[in-house]
BAKE-683588 format. One record per residue: residue number from 1; z, x, y of N, C-alpha, C in turn. Coordinates in Angstrom, 1 decimal. Atoms other than C-alpha are relative to their C-alpha. Last residue first. Layout:
// BAKE-683588
  pos      nw      nu      nv     caw     cau     cav      cw      cu      cv
  NUM       Z       X       Y       Z       X       Y       Z       X       Y
...
END
This chain:
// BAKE-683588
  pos      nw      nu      nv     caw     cau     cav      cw      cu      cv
  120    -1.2    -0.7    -0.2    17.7     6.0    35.6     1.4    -0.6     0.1
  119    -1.0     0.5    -1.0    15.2     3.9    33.0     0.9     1.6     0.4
  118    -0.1    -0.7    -0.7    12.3     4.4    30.7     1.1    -0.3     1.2
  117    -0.7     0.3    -1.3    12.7     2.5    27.7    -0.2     1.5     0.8
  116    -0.4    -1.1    -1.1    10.8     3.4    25.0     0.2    -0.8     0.9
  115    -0.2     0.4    -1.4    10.5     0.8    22.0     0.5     1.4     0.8
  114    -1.3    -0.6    -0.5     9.4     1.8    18.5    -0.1     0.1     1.6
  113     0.9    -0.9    -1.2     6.3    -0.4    16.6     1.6     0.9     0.6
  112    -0.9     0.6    -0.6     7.5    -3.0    13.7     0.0     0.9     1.6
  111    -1.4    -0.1     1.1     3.7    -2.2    12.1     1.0    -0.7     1.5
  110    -1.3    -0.8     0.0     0.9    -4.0    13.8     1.2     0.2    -0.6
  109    -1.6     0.2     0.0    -1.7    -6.5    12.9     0.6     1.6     0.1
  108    -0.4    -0.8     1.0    -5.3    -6.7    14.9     1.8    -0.2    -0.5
  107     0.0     0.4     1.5    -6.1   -10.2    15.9     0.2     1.2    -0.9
  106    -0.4     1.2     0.4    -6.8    -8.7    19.3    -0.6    -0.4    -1.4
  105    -0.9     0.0     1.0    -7.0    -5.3    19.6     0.5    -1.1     0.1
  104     0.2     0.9     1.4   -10.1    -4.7    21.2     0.5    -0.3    -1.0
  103    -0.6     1.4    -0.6    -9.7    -1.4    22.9    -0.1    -1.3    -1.1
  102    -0.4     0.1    -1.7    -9.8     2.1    22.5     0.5    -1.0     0.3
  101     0.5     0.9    -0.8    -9.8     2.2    18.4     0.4     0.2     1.4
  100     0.2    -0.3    -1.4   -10.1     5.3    16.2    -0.3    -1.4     0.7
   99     1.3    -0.3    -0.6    -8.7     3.9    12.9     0.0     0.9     1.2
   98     1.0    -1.0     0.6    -5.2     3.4    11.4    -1.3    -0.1     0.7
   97     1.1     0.7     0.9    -2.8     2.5    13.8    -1.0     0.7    -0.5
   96     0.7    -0.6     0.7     0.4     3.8    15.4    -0.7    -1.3    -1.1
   95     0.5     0.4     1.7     2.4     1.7    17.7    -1.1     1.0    -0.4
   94     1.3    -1.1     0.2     4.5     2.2    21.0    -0.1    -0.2    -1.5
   93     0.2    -0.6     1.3     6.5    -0.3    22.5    -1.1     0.7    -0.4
   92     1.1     0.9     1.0     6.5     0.0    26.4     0.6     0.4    -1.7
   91    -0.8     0.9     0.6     8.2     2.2    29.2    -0.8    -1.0    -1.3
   90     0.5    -0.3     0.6     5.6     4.6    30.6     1.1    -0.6    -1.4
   89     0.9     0.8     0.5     5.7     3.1    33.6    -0.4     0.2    -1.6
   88    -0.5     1.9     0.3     9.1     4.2    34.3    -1.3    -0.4    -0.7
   87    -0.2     0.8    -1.6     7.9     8.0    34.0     0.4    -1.5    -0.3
   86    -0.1     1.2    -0.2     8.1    10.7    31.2     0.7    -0.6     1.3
   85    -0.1     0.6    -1.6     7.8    14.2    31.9    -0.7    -1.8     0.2
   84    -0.8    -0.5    -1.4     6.9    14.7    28.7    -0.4    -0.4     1.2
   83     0.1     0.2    -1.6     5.6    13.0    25.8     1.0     0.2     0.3
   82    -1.2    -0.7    -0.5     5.5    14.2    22.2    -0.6    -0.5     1.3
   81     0.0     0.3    -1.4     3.4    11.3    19.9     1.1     1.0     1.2
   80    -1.0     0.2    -1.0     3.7    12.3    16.4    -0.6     0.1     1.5
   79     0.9    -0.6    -1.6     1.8    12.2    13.5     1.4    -0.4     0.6
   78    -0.7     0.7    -1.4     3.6    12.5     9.8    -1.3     0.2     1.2
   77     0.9     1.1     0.1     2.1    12.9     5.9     0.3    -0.7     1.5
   76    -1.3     1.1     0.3     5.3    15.4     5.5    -0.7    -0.8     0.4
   75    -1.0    -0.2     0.7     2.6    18.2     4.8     1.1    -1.6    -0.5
   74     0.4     0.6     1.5     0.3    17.3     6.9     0.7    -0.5    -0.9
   73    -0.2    -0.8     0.9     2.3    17.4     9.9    -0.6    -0.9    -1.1
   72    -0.4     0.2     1.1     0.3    16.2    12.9     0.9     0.9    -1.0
   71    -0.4    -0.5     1.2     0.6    16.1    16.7    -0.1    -0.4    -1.5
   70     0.2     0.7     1.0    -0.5    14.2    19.8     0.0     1.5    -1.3
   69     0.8    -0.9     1.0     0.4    15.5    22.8     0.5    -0.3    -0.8
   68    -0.4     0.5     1.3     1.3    13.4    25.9    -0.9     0.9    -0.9
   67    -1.6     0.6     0.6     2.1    14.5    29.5     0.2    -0.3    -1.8
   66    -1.3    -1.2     0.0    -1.1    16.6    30.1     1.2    -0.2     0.3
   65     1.3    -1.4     0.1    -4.2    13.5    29.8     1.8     1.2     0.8
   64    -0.7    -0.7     1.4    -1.6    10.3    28.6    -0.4     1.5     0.7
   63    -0.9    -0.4     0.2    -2.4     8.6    31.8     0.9     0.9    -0.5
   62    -0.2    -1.0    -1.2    -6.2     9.3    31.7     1.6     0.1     0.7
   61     0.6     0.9    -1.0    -6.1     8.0    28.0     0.6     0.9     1.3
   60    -1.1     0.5    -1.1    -6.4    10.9    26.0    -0.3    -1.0     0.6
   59     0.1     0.8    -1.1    -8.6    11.9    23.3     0.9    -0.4     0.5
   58    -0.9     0.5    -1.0    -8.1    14.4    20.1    -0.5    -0.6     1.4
   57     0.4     0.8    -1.4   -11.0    15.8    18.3     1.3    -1.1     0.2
   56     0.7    -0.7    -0.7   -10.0    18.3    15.3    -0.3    -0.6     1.1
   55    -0.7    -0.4    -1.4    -7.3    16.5    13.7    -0.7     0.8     0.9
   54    -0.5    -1.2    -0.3    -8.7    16.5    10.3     0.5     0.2     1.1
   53    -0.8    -0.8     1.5   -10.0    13.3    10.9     0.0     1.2     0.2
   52     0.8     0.2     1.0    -9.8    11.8    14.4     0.2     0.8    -1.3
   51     0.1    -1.6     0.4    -7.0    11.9    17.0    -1.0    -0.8    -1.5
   50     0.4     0.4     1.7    -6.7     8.6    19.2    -0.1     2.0    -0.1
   49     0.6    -0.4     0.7    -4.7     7.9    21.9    -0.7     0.3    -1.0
   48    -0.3    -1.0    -0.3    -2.8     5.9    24.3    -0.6     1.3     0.0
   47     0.1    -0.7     1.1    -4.6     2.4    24.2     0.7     1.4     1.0
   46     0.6    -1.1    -0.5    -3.0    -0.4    26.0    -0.3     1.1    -0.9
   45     0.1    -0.7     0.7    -1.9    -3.9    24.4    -0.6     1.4     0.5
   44    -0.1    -0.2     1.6    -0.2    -6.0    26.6    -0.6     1.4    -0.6
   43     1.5    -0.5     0.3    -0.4    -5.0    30.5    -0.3     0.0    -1.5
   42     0.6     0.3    -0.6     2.7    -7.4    31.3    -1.5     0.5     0.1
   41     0.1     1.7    -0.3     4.5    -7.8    28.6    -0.6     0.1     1.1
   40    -0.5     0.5    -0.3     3.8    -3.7    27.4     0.1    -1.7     0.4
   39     0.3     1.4    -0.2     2.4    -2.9    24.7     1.1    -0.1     0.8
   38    -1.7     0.4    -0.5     2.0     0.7    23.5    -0.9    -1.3     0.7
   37     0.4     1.1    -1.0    -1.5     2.5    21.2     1.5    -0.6     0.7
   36    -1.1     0.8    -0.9    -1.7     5.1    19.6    -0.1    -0.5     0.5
   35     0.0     0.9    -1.4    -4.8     5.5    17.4     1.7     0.0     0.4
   34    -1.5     1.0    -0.4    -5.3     7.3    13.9     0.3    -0.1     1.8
   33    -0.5    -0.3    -1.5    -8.5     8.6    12.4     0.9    -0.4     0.5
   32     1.2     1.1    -0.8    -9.1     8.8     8.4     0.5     0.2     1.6
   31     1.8     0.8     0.4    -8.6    11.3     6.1    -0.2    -1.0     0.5
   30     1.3     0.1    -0.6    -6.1    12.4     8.1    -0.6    -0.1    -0.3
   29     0.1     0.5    -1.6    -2.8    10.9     7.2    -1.5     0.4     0.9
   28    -0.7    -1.3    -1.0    -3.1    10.9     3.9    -0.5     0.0     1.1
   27     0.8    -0.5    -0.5    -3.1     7.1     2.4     0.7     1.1     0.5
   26     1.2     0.7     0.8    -0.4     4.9     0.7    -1.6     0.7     0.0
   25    -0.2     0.0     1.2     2.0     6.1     3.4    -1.0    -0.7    -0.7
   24     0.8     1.1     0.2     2.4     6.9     6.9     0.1     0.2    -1.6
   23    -0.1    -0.4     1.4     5.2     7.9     8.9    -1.0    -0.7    -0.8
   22     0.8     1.0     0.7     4.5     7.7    13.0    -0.1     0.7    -1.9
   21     0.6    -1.1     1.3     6.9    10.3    14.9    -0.5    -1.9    -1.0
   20    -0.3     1.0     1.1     8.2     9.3    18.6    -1.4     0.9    -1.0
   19     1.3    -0.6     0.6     8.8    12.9    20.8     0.4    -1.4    -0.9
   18    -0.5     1.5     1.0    10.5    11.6    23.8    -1.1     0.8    -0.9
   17     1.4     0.0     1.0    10.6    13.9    27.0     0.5    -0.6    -1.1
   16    -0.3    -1.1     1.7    12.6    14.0    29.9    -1.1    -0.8    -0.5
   15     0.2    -1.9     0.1    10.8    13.5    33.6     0.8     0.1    -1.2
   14     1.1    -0.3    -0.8    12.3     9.7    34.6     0.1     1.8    -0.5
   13     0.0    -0.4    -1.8    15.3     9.2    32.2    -1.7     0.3     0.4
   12     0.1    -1.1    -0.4    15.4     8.0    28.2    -0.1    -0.2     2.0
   11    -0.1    -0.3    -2.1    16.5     5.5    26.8    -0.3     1.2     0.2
   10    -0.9     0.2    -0.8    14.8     5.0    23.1     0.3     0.2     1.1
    9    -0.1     1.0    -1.2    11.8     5.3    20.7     1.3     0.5     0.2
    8     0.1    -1.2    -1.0    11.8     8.3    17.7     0.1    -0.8     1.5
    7    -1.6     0.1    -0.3    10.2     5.6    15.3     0.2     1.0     1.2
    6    -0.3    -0.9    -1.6     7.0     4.2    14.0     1.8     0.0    -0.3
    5    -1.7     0.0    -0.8     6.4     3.5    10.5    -0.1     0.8     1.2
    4    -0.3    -0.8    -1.1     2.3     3.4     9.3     1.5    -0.9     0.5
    3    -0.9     0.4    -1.3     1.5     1.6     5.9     0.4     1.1     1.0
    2     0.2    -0.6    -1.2    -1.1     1.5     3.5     0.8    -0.3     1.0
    1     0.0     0.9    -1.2     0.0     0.0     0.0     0.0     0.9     1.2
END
């Protein structure tokens, strides 16, 4: 059974850093491409990034572009999302998904996703 676990969410301050870690299972993690994506209630579904197979092409959204880097361990079948110098807006649940998607994520289903709070 194919499943991605988020986690690693919580309070954090304006400017620290948050590394959340996506666990996948049933499948290894790069033979196929994998998406972050966060949702806030007012800009729902936003894309973060994608990393394609093998990990060799990574994409940013122009928020993410040298705050957020996208990581794999093979090994422990993990990605990870490390963002720094986090900002309020950067508040939202954050989800890992299988494919390369930018947008168009209606009717897609999501795991239980891991909440960042940004607050001072």
């Amino acid at each position: 059974q194919v499943q991605l676990v988020e986690s690693g969410g919580g309070l954090v301050q304006p400017g620290e850093s948050l590394r959340l870690s996506c666990a996948a299972s049933g499948f290894t993690l790069l033979s196929y491409p994998l998406t972050w994506v966060r949702q806030t209630p007012g800009k729902g579904i936003e894309w973060v990034s994608s990393i394609g197979r093998t990990g060799a092409d990574i994409k940013y959204a122009d928020f993410a572009k040298g705050r957020f880097t996208v990581t794999s361990d093979d090994a422990q079948n993990m990605l990870y999302l490390q963002m720094d110098n986090i900002k309020p807006e950067d508040s939202a649940v954050y989800y890992c998904i299988r494919g390369w998607i930018m947008s168009n994520y209606e009717g897609r289903q999501f795991g239980q996703g891991t909440q960042v709070i940004v607050s001072s």
